[in-house]
Short mmCIF file of the C-alpha atoms (twelve columns), coordinates in Angstrom:
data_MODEL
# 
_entry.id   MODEL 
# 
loop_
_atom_site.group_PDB 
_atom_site.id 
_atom_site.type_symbol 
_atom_site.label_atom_id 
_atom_site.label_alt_id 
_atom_site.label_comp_id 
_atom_site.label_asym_id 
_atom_site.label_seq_id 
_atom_site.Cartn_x 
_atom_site.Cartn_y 
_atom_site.Cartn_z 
_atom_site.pdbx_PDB_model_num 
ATOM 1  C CA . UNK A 1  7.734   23.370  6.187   1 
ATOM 2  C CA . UNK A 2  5.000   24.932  8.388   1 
ATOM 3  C CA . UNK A 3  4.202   21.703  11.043  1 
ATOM 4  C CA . UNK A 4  0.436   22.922  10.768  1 
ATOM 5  C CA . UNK A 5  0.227   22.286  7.168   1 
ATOM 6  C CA . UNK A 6  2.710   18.510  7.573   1 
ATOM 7  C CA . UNK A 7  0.623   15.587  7.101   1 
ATOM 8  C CA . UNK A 8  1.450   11.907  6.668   1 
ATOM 9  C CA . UNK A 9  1.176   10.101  4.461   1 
ATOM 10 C CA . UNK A 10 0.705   13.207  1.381   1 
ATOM 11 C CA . UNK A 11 -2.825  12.931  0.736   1 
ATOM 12 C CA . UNK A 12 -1.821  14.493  -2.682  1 
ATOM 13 C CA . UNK A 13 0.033   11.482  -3.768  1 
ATOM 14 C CA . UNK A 14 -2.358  9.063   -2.221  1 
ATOM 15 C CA . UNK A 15 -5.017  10.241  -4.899  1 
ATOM 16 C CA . UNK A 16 -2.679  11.007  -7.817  1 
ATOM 17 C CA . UNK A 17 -1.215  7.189   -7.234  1 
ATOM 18 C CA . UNK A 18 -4.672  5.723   -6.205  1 
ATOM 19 C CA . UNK A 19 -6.338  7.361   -9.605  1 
ATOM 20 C CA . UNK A 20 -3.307  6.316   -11.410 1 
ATOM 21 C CA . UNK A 21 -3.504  2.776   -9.891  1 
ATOM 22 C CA . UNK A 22 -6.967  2.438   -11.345 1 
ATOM 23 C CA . UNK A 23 -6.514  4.147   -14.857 1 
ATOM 24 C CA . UNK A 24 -3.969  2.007   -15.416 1 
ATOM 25 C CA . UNK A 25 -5.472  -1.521  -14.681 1 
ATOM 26 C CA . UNK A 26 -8.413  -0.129  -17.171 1 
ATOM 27 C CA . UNK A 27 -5.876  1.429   -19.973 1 
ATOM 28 C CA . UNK A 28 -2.792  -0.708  -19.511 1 
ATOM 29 C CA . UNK A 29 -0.898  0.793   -22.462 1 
ATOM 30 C CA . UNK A 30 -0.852  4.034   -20.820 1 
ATOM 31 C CA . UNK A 31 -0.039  2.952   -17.442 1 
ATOM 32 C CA . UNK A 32 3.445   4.519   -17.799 1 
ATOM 33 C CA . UNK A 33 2.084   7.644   -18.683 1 
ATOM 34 C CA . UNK A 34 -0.249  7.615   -15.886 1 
ATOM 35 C CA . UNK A 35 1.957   6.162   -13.184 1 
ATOM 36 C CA . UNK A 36 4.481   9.212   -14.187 1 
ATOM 37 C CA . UNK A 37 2.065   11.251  -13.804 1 
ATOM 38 C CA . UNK A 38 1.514   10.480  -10.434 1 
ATOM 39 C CA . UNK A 39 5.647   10.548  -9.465  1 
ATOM 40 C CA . UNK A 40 5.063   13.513  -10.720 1 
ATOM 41 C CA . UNK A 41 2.663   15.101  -7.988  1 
ATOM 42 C CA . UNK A 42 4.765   13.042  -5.493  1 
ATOM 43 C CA . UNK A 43 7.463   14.810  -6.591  1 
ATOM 44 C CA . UNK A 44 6.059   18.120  -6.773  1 
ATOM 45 C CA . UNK A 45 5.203   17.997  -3.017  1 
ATOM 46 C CA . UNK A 46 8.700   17.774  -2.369  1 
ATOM 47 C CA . UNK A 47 10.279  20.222  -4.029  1 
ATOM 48 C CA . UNK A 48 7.600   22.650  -2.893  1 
ATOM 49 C CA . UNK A 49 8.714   21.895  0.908   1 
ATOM 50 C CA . UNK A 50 5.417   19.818  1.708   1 
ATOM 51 C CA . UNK A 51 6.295   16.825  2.416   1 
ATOM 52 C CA . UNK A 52 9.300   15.099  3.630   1 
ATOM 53 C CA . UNK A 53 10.085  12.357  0.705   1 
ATOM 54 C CA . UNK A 54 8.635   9.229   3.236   1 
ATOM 55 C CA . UNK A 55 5.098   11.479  3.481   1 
ATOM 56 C CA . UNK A 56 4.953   10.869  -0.562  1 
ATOM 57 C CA . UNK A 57 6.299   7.258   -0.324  1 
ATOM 58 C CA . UNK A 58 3.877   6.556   2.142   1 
ATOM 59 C CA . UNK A 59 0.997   8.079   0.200   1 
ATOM 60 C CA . UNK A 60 1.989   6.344   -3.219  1 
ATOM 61 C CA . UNK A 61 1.995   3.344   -1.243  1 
ATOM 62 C CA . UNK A 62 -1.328  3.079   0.411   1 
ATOM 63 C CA . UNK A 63 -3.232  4.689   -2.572  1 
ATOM 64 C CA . UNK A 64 -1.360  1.811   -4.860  1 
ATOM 65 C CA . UNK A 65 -2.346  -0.885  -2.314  1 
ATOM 66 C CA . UNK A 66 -6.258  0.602   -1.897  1 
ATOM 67 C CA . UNK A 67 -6.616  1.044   -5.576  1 
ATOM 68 C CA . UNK A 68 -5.591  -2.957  -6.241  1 
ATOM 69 C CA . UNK A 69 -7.981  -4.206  -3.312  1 
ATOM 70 C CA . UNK A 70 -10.809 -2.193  -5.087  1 
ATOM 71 C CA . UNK A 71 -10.055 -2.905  -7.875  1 
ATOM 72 C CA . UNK A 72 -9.409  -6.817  -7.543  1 
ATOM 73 C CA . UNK A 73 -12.487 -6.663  -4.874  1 
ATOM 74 C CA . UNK A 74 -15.710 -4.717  -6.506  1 
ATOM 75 C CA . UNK A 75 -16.619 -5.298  -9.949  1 
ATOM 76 C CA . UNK A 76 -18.305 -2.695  -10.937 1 
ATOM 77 C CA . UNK A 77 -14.617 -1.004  -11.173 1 
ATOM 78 C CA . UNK A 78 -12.929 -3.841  -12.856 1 
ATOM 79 C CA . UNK A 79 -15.914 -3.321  -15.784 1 
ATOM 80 C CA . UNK A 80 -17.633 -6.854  -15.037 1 
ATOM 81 C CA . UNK A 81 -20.798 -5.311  -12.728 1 
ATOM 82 C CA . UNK A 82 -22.324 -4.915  -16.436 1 
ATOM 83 C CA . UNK A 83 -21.929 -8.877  -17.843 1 
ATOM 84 C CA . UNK A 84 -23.233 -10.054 -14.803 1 
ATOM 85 C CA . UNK A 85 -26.559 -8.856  -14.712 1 
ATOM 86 C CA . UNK A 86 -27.486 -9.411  -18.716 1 
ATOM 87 C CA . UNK A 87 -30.049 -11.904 -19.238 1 
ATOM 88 C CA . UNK A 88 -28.740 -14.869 -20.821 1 
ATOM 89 C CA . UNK A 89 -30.386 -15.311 -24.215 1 
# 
């Protein structure tokens, strides 16, 4: 692995994990399909000499905990930003 191209965390699996995250809270019956996904770009950065396997832990970790605190924190992503500004009739 070329130490100019090393990062930490993988900012690959931050977004795949991140997007996953999300997807998941608003599809919950594919969240296994989306979470694989996800492992699955982890993964691949890897095996492809990348990232060391803590670069993708660390990535899957902080785009899982952004993902919740946006999602649990603005409501326009958890689908409510629309309810809340209908006129009552």
């Amino acid at each position: 692995m070329a130490a100019a191209y090393a990062s930490f965390p993988s900012g690959h699996a931050t977004t795949a994990f991140a997007t996953a995250v999300v997807l998941a809270a608003w599809y919950p019956r594919q969240a296994v399909g989306f979470v694989g996904l996800a492992a699955l770009v982890g993964l691949s950065r890897i095996l492809l000499g990348a990232h060391f396997p803590s670069d993708v832990l660390a990535g899957a970790l902080l785009g899982s905990g952004v993902a919740l605190a946006v999602y649990q924190h603005v409501p326009a992503v958890r689908g409510t930003a629309r309810t809340a500004h209908t006129v009552p009739t």
